[in-house]
Each structure stands twice: as C-alpha cells, then as structure tokens.
C-alpha positions in Angstrom: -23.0 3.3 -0.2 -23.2 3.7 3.8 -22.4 6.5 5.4 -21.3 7.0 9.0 -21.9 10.5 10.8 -19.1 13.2 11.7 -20.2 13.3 14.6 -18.9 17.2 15.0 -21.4 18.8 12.8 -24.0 15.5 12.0 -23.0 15.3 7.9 -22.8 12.2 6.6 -19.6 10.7 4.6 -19.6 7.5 2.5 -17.5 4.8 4.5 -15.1 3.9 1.7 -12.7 6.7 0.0 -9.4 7.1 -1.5 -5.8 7.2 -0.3 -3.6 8.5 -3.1 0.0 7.9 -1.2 2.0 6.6 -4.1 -1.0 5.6 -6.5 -1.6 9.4 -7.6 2.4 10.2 -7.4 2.8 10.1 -11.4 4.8 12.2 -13.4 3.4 10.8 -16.9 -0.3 12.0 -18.0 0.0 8.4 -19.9 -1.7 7.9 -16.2 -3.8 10.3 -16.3 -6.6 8.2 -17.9 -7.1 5.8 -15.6 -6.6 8.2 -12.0 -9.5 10.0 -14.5 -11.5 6.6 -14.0 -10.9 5.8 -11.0 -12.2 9.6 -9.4 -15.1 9.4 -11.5 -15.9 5.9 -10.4 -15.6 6.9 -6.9 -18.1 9.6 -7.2 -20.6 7.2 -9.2 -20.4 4.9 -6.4 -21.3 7.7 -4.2 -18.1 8.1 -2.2 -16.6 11.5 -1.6 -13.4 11.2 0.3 -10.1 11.9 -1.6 -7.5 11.4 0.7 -3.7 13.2 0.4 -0.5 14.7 1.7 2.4 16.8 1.0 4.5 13.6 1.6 2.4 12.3 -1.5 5.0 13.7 -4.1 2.6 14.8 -7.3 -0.2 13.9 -6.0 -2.0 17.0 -4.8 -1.4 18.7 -8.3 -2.4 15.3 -10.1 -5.6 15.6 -7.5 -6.2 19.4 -8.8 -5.5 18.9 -12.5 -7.9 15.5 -13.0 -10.7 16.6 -10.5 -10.5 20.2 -12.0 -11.8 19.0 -15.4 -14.2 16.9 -13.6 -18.2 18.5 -13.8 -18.8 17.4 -10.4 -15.5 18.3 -9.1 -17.4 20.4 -6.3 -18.6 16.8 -4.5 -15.5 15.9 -3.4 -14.6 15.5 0.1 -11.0 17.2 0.0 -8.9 16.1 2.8 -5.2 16.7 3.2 -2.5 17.5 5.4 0.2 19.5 7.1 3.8 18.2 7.0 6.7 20.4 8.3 7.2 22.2 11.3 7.0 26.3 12.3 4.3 28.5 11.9 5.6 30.2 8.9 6.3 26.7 7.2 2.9 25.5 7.9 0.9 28.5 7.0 3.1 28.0 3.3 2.6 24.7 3.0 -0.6 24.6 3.6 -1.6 27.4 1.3 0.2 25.7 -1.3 -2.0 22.4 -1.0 -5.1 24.1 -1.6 -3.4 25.7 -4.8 -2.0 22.5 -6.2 -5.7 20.7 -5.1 -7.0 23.7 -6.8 -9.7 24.7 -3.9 -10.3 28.1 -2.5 -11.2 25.9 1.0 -10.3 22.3 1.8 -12.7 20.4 3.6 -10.0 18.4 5.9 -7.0 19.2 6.8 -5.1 16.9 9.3 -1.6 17.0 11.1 0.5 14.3 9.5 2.3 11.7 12.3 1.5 14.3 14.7 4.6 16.7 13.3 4.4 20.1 15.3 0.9 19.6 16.1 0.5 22.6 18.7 1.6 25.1 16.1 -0.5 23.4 13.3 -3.7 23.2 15.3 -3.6 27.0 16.3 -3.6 27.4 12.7 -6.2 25.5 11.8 -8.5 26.7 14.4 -7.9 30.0 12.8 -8.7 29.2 9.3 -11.7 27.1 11.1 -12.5 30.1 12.0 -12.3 32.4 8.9 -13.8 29.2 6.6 -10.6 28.2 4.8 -10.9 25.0 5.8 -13.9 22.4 7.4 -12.9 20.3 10.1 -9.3 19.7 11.4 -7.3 16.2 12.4 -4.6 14.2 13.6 -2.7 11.3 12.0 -0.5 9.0 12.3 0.0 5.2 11.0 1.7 3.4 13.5 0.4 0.9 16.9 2.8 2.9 18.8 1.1 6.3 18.1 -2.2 5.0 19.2 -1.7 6.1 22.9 -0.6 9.6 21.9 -3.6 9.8 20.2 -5.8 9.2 22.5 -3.9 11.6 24.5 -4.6 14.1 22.3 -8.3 13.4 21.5 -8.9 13.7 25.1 -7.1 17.6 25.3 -8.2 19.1 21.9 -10.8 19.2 19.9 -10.3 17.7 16.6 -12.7 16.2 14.2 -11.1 13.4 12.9 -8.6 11.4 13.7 -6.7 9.5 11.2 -5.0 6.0 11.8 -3.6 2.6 10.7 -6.4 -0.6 11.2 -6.7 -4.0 9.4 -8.2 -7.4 9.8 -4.6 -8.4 10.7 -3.4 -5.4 12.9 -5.7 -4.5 15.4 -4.2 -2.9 17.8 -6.7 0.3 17.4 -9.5 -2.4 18.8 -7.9 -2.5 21.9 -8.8 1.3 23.1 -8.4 3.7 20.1 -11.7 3.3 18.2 -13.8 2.8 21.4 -12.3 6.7 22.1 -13.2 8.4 19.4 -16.7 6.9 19.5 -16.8 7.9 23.3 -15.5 11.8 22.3 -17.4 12.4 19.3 -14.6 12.4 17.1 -14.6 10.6 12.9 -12.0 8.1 12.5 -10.1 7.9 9.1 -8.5 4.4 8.6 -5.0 3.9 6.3 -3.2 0.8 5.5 -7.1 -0.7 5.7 -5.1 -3.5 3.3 -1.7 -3.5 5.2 -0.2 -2.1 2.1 -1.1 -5.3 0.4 0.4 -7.6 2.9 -3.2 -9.2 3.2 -3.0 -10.1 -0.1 -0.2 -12.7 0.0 -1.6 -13.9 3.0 -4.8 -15.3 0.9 -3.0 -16.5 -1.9 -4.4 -19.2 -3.5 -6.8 -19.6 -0.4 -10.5 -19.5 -1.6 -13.0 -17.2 -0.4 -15.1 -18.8 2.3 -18.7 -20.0 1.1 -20.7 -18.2 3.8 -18.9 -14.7 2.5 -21.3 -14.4 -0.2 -24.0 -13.6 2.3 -22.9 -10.6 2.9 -22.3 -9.8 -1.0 -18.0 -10.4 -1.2 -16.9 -11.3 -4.1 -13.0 -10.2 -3.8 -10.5 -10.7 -1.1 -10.5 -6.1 -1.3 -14.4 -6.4 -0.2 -13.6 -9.3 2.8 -10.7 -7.0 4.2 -12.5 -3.9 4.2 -16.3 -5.2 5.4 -14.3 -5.9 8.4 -13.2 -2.8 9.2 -16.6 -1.0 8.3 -18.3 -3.2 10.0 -17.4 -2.1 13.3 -19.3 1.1 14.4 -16.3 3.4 15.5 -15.6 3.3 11.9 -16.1 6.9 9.7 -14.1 6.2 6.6 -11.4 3.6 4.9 -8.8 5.3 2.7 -7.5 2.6 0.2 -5.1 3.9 -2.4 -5.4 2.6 -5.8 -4.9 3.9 -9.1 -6.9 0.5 -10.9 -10.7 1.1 -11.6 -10.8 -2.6 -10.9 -9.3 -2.4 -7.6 -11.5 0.3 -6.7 -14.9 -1.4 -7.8 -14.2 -4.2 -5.4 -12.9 -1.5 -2.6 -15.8 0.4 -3.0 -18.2 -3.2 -3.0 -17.1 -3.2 0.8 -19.6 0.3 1.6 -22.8 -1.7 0.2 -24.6 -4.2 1.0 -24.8 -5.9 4.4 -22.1 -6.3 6.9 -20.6 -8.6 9.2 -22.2 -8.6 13.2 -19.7 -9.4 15.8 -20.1 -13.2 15.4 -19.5 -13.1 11.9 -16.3 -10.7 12.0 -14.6 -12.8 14.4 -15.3 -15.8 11.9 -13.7 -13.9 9.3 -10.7 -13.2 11.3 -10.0 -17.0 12.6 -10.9 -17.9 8.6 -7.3 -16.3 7.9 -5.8 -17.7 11.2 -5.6 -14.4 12.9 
C-alpha cells in the first residue's frame, strides 16, 4: 500500500481508507459480519483510515462495537467529526463520538461542511493540546466550498482538509489541491466515486487495454488510481460495506500509478 506524508508531523497514512456514510449505518447485527470483513480486510491491506461523522446515523457505535472486538483495533486511524453548533454542543457531541467509537483519544477530528468552525477549532486546539485528540480538519463536499477552504487553510492551521474530488468532478484541480500541497496541509478525498455516478457512466464500456499496466482490474481501481495519482493527494475515503468492493478499492493504493500523460488518457477514455 502507498502512503503519502501528513505533512504536519511527517507520519505516514495509507492512500486508500474508508468512508462509512450510509454503508456502516445498520441497525441489524445480520450486518455485522460482513462490516467485520470488510475492517479486517482494510487493515490486512495495510490501510488505516476509518472515516465517520455524527451525520453517519449508527455508524460510530457500529465503528466501536466491530473494531472493539478486533485484536488490532489499536491500528486504526480514527477520524471523525463535529456537527452542530455552540461550544457547549460541540464539546457534547464530540465527547460522545469518542464513546460510541470507543477511544479514550481520536486521532482526527474534522469540522463537518464548515458548521461553526471558529467555535469548533478553539476546541480542538485545546484537546490538541491536552492529547484528546491528534490532528484537527475542515470539511466540506461541495465545488462551491472549495474557495472557502482555501480561505481557511490560508488563516488557520489545520491538518487536513477534507473534500469532494473525482475523475469526473474536478473542480479541486483547479486551485484546491495545489494549496494544501503549497501549506503543508493532508487532503482527505469523499465522493472519490461520485457516489456511484461513475459507475453507470462505464456500463457496459470495457476497461481499456493499456490499464492493465498499471495493475486495474475493476472500474473501483481505474477511478481511484486517478485520484492517488496526483501528488496533493493524502487519502481516498470510499464507503463500502462489500469485502469485494473494498478489495478492488484498496487495489488502487498498490502497484504503479498513472503519470500526467497517462491520467489525462484515462480521463478523455471516459469522454471527460
């Protein structure tokens, strides 16, 4: 698996993780089997990142009850967020992720869409601080945030930055990955598939013969050697709660990877 730097502290973090928005929202434990396979296969792989949210529903709890039966529940990369606004309400909230994830510290906790973010980042440099919590972030999933967040990396200092960046939307290309590479800051990428959107744009359409050179065998693994591929890129979050899924996810962090030249072929191979 390849890693990419944080470039805050120098540790290294496998390029593909895990979103959990909707996959790890389940209310049976008739699912718990295969979210069971699916975290130990991330960790076999050699990827760490388990991304979630209060917006998630059930899915810090299902997080905390699988991983906590888990023997290597420690090497996890724990990243989460904070969702409301007020002091009081973030402090609560926050406090009651780390319970439900079952950790006495969370390695990342970001501001989700930017909600009350001055109030939230006082916090977080506090528990910074008092080691309740590793780094601290930013997120949002939208082109239209991308400015803002710019903005923001420019005025305070964060360690990751969380945003929305696939083969077909690619808006962050235009300034947003070139700034967090310029201020030292990891970049977390969601809807790396375009919520499946990509997927219906390949049906039927056949791989193209030159992408077994760089070892794809699945649309999953074209998509996301893409977005790896370019350097500005920490980490890609896809959510999936299929072991097969994730296999050809986590394909995209081995093996080699496009250059320029060959990522611009594999964007004009799907017309984009």
């Amino acid at each position: 698996m390849h890693t990419r730097i944080i470039p805050s502290t120098g540790e290294k973090l496998p390029v593909v993780g895990l979103g959990t928005w909707q996959s790890f929202d389940v209310a049976s434990a008739a699912a718990h089997p295969n979210l069971s396979r699916v975290l130990t296969g991330l960790q076999a792989a050699g990827a760490t990142v388990i991304d979630s949210s209060p917006m998630y529903g059930r899915s810090e709890g299902v997080i905390g009850d699988l991983t906590a039966a888990l023997a290597g529940r420690d090497g996890y990369f724990y990243a989460t967020k904070v969702w409301t606004t007020g002091e009081h309400e973030g402090i609560r909230q926050m406090e009651t992720s780390m319970k439900l994830m079952r950790r006495s510290r969370l390695d990342l906790i970001q501001v989700h869409n930017l909600t009350d973010w001055r109030t939230h980042l006082g916090t977080l440099r506090r528990w910074k601080e008092t080691g309740k919590v590793r780094y601290l972030g930013l997120t949002h999933y939208t082109d239209s945030s991308h400015e803002e967040l710019e903005r923001l990396m420019r005025t305070e200092k964060v360690d990751f930055v969380q945003f929305n960046y696939s083969i077909a939307h690619r808006h962050a290309e235009q300034r947003l990955l070139a700034a967090s590479a310029d201020l030292g800051v990891a970049t977390i990428i969601n809807r790396p598939l375009g919520e499946g959107s990509l997927f219906a744009r390949v049906r039927n359409k056949p791989l193209p013969g030159w992408a077994g050179e760089l070892g794809i065998q699945s649309w999953s693994t074209y998509f996301l050697k893409y977005l790896i591929a370019h350097p500005a890129v920490t980490c890609v979050i896809p959510a999936t709660a299929n072991p097969v899924h994730l296999s050809e996810n986590l394909a995209a962090g081995e093996g080699p990877l496009p250059d320029r030249a060959r990522r611009k072929q594999m964007a004009e191979y799907l017309g984009l």
